[in-house]
Wavefront OBJ file of the C-alpha trace (Angstrom):
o trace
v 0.000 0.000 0.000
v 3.011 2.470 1.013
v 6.606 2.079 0.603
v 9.335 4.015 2.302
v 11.861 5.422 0.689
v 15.219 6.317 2.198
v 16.586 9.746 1.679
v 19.919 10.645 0.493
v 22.827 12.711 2.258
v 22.874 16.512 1.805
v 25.148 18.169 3.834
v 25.187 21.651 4.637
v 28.489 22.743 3.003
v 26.727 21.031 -0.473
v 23.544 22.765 -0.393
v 22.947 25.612 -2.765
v 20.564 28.294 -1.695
v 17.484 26.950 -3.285
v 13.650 27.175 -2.524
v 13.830 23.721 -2.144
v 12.930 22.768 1.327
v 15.421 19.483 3.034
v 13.841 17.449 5.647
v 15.419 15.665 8.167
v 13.891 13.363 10.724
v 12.208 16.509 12.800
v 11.421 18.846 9.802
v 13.053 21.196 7.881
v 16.784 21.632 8.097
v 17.287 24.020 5.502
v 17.394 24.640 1.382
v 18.434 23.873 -1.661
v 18.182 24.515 -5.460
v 17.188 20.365 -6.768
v 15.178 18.270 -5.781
v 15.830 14.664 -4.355
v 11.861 13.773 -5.572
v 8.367 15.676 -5.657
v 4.837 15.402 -3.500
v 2.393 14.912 -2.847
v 3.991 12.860 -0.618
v 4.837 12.438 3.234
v 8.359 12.488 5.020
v 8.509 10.494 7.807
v 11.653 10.689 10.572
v 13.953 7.766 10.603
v 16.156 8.356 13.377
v 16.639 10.212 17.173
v 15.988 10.122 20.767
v 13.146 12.880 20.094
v 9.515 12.396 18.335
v 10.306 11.577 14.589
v 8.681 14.094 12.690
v 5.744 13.660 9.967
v 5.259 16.085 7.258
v 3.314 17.265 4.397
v 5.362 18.154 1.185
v 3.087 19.139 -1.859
v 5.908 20.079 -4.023
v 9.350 19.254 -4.766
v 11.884 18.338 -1.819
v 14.981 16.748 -0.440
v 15.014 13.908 2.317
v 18.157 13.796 3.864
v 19.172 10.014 5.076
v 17.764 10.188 9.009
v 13.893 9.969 7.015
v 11.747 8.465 4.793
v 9.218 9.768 2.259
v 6.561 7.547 1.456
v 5.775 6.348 -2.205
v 2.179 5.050 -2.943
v 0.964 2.265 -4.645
v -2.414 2.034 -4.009
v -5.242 4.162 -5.407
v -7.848 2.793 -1.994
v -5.430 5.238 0.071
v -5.218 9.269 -0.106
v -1.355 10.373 0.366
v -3.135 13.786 2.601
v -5.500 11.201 4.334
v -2.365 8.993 5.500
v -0.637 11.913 6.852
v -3.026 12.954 8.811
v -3.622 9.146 10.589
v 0.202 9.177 10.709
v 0.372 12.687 12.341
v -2.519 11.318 15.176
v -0.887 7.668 15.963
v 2.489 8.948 15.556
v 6.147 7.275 14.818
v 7.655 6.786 18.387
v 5.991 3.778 19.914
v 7.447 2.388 16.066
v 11.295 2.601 17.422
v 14.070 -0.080 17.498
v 17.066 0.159 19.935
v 18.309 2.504 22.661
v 21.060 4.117 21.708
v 20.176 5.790 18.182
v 16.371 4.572 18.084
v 15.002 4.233 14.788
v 11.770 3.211 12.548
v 12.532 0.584 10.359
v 10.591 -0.205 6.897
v 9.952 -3.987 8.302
v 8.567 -2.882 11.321
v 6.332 0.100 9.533
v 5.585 -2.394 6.551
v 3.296 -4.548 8.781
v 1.358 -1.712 10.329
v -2.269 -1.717 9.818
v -3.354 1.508 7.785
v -7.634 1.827 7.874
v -8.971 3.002 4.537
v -12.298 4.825 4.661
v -14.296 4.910 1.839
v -12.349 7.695 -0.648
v -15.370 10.104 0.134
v -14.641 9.714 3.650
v -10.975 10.694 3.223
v -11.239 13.089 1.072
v -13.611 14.866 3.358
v -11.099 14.642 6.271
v -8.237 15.245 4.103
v -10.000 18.627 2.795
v -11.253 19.569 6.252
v -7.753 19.570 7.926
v -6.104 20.413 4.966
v -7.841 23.622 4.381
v -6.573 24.345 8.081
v -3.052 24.113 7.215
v -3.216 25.100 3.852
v -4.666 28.468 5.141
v -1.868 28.349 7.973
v 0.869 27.776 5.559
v -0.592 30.883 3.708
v -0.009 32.905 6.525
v 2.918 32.056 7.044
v 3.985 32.917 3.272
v 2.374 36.294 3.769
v 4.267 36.936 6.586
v 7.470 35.748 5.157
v 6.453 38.370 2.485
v 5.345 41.483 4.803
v 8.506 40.806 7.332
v 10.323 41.366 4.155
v 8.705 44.376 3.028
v 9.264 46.102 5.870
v 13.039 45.085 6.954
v 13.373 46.563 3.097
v 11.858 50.026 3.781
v 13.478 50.268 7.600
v 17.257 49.502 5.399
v 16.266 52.255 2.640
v 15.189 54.808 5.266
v 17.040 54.451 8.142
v 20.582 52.774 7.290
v 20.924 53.509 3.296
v 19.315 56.816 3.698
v 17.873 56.979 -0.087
v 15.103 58.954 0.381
v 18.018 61.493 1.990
v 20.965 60.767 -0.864
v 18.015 61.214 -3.971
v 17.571 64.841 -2.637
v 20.769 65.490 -2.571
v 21.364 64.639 -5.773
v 18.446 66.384 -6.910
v 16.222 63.886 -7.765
v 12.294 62.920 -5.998
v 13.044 60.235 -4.064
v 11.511 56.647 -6.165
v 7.941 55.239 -4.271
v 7.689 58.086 -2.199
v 5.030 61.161 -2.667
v 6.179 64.920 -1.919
v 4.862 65.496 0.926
v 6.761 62.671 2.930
v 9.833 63.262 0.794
v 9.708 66.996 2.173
v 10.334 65.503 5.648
v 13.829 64.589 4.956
v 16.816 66.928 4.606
v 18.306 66.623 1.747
v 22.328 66.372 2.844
v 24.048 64.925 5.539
v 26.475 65.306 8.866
v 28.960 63.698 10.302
v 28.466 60.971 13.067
v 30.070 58.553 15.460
v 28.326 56.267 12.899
v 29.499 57.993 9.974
v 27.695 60.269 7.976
v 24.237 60.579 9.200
v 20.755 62.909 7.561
v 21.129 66.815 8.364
v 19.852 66.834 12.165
v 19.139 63.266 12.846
v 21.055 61.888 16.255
v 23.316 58.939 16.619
v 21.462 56.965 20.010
v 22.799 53.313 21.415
v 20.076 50.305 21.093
v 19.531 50.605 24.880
v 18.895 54.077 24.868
v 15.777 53.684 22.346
v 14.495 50.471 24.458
v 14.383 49.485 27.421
v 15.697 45.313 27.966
v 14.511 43.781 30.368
v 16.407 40.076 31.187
v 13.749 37.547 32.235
v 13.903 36.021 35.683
v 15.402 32.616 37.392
v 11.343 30.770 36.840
v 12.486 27.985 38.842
v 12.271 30.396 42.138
v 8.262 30.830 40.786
v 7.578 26.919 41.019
v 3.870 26.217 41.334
v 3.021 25.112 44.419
v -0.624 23.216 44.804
v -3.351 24.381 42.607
v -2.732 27.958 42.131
v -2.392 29.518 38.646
v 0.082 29.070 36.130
v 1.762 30.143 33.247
v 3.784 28.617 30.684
v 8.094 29.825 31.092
v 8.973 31.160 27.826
v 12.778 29.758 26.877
v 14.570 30.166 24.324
v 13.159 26.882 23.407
v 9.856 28.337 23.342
v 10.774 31.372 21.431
v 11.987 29.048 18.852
v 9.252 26.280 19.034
v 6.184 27.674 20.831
v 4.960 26.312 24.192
v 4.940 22.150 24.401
v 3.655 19.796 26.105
v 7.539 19.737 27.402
v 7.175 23.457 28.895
v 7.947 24.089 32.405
v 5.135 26.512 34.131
v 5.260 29.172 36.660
v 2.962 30.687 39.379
v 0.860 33.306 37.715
v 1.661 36.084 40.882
v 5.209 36.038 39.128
v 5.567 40.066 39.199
v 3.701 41.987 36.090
v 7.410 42.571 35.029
v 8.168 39.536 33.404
v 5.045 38.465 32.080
v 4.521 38.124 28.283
v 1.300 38.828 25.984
v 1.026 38.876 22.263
v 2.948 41.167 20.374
v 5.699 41.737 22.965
v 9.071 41.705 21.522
v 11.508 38.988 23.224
v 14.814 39.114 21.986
v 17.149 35.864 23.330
v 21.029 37.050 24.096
v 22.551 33.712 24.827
v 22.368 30.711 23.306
v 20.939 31.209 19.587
v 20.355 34.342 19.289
v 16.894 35.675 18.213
v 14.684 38.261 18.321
v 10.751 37.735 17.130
v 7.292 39.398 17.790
v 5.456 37.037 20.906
v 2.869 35.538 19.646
v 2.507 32.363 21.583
v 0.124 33.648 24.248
v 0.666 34.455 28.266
v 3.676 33.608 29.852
v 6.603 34.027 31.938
v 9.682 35.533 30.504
v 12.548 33.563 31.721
v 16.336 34.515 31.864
v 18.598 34.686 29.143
v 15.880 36.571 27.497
v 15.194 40.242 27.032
v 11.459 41.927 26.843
v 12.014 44.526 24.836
v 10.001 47.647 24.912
v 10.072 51.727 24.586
v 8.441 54.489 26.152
v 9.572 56.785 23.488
v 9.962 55.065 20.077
v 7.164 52.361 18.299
v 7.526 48.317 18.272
v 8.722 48.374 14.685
v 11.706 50.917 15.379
v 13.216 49.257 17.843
v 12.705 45.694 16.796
v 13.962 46.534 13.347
v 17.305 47.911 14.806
v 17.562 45.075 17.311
v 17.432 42.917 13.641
v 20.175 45.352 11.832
v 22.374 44.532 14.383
v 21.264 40.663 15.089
v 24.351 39.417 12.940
v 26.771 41.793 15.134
v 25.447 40.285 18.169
v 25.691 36.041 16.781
v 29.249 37.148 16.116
v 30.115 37.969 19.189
v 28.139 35.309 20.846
v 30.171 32.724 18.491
v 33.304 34.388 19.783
v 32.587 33.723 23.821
v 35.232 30.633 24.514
v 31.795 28.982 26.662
v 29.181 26.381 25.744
v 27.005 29.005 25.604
v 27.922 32.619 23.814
v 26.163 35.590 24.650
v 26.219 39.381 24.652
v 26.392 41.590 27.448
v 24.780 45.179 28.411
v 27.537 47.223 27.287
v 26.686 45.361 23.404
v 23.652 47.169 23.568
v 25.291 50.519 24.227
v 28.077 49.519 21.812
v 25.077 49.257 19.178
v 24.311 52.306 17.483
v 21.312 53.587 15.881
v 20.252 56.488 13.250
v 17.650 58.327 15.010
v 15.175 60.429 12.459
v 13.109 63.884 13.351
v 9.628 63.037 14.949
v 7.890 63.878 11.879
v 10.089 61.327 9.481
v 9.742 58.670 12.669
v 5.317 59.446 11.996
v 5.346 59.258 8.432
v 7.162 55.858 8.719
v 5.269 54.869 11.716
v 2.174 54.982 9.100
v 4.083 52.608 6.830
v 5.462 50.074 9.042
v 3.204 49.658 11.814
v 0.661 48.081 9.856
v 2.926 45.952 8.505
v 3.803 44.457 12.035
v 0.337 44.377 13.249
v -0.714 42.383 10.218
v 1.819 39.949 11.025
v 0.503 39.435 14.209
v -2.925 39.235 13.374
v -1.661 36.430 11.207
v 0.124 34.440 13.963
v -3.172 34.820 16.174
v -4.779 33.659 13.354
v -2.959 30.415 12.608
v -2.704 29.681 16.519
v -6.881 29.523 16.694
v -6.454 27.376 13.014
v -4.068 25.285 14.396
v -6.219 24.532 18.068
v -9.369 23.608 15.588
v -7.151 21.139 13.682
v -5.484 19.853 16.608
v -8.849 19.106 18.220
v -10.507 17.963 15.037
v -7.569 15.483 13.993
v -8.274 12.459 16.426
v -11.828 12.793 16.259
v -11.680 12.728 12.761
v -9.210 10.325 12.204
v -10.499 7.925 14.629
v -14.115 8.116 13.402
v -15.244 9.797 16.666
v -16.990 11.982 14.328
v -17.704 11.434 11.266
v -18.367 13.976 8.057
v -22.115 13.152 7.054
v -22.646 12.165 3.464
v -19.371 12.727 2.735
v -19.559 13.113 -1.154
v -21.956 16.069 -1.033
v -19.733 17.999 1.604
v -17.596 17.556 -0.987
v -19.666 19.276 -3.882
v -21.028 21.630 -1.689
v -17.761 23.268 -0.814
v -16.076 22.615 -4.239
v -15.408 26.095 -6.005
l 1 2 3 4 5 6 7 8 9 10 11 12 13 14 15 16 17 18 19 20 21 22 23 24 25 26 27 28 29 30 31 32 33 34 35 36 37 38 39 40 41 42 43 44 45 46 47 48 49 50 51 52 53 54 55 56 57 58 59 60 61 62 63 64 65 66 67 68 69 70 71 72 73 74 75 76 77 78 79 80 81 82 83 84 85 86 87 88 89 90 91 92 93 94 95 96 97 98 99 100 101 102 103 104 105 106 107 108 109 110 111 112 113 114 115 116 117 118 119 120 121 122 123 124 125 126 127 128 129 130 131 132 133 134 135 136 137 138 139 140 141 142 143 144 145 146 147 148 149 150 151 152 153 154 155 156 157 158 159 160 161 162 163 164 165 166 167 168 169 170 171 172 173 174 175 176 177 178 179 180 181 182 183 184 185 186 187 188 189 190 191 192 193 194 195 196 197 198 199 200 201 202 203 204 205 206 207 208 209 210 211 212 213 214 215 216 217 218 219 220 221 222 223 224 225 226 227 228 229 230 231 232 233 234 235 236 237 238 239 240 241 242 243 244 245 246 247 248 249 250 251 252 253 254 255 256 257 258 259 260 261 262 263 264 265 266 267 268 269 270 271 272 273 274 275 276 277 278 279 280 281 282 283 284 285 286 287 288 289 290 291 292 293 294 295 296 297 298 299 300 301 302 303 304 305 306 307 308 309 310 311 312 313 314 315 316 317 318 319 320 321 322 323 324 325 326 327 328 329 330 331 332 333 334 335 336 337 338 339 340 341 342 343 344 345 346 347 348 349 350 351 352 353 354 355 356 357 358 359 360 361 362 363 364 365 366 367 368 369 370 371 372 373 374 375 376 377 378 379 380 381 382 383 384 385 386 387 388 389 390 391 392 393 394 395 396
């Protein structure tokens, strides 16, 4: 019915930046430019202590050799409808041997797969599937907007075009007259080199303030008070788990964390991102970032400029874990615009971020429903009635 398929070595040094995504045996571990083989298929992990991951590829992709994809042979058995029954009974309870536990194809090949009636799948595959797929397009539009407006914050506020066009005389390109008459139209000279005619050079921690996280463990729950989940730098990189620790919720206002807080992570791997992963507890190593004096984009986009600055130095600390300290932050400096050029921009930009979070809130609510709705799908809990005209009815 399926067959699995081992994948081939890739390693990093041989990839070539590609939109081809490379799965290993938890997900994606990066890109390249040709494909190993195309979907619709599913990759399924191979090897690890951890869960073995299970994804959806539509398109082309790479499996590197800890996974599988699957080939099918049998038309009684829909490639989406198998990943989702894969994704709910899972790969773990499938492993062989202690020290590098893996699935092998004889001990898959005998698993029993059920096969619905096509109808039936189809109708499951197309409810959860429209889930993800309209996750996945969220994600892609904030891939795009994230882009959009890193591009803009460079042009404005560390190439200076708008500034350089008017001084050579020319309207600057995209931008009307009125918000091009904001900006001088020469420059001065800087601590950070030549800056826009009365613009200020300020350090990153004199445009935010950075708040480290605290030691969680000292906020244990005790009994059955309220919690919250401790945001790590696990969690800023993965989202809260089943595997994250919690806190009392009487942790001081301080370090908790709501949606749309920026968290930026100064040891380990460094990153900063946009919270939106719901209430929690802002652990140490981490940094809440925020600014009594300047909006969420400006700061987080200069916190980004100088992102590579900071891994450097982090990859430089002779420990197991690099890091930056404070006097980074002063060490980082920043082109600081009039208030009027910092309005005009905050009408560009803003939006941008707040659409990206709107999209994140979004997909977290999609992602809940499917969650809930897999099992009960899957396992015929509940069941689609008269499957084939759900289908025409929500045809387009």
């Amino acid at each position: 019915m399926v067959r699995l398929r081992y994948g081939k070595a890739l390693t990093t040094s041989a990839r070539t930046p590609g939109h081809i995504p490379v799965y290993g045996s938890n997900g994606v571990t990066g890109w390249h430019n040709v494909a190993l083989a195309h979907g619709p298929t599913v990759v399924l992990g191979r090897k690890g202590q951890g869960p073995l991951g299970v994804e959806w590829c539509s398109g082309p992709f790479w499996v590197i050799d800890t996974a599988y994809y699957v080939e099918f042979s049998n038309e009684r058995l829909l490639p989406r409808f198998f990943y989702y029954f894969t994704k709910y009974v899972g790969l773990n309870h499938l492993k062989d041997g202690t020290s590098n536990p893996s699935l092998t194809r004889a001990t898959f090949g005998i698993q029993q797969i059920p096969t619905p009636p096509l109808p039936e799948q189809r109708a499951i595959a197309h409810i959860l599937g429209s889930l993800d797929d309209k996750i996945e397009l969220n994600r892609k539009m904030n891939r795009t907007l994230e882009a959009l407006a890193r591009a803009i914050f460079k042009s404005w506020f560390v190439d200076f075009d708008p500034v350089r066009a008017k001084a050579e005389g020319r309207p600057p390109p995209g931008m009307d007259a009125e918000t091009a008459a904001l900006f001088p139209d020469g420059f001065e000279d800087s601590e950070l080199g030549p800056i826009p005619r009365g613009w200020r050079v300020q350090s990153l921690d004199e445009i935010a303030h950075f708040l480290n996280g605290a030691a969680c463990q000292r906020f244990r729950p005790d009994g059955n008070e309220a919690t919250l989940p401790v945001i790590k730098i696990r969690e800023l990189n993965q989202g809260i788990t089943d595997r994250t620790d919690r806190a009392r919720a009487s942790i001081p206002e301080k370090w908790h964390v709501h949606d749309g807080d920026v968290i930026f992570s100064w040891s380990g791997s460094l990153v900063v991102k946009v919270w939106t992963g719901g209430p929690g507890a802002l652990n140490q190593h981490l940094f809440k970032v925020t600014s009594q004096s300047f909006p969420r984009w400006f700061y987080l986009s200069w916190v980004q400029h100088h992102l590579d600055t900071f891994r450097g130095i982090a990859r430089d600390k002779a420990t197991t874990m690099g890091h930056i300290k404070r006097h980074h932050l002063t060490d980082a400096k920043c082109a600081v615009p009039s208030r009027a050029v910092l309005a005009a921009a905050d009408e560009v930009l803003a939006p941008l971020i707040k659409r990206q979070v709107v999209n994140d809130l979004e997909s977290r609510t999609l992602a809940a429903l499917r969650d809930t709705l897999l099992p009960k799908l899957v396992s015929g809990e509940l069941r689609v009635p008269d499957p084939e005209r759900f289908l025409q009815e929500v045809a387009p």
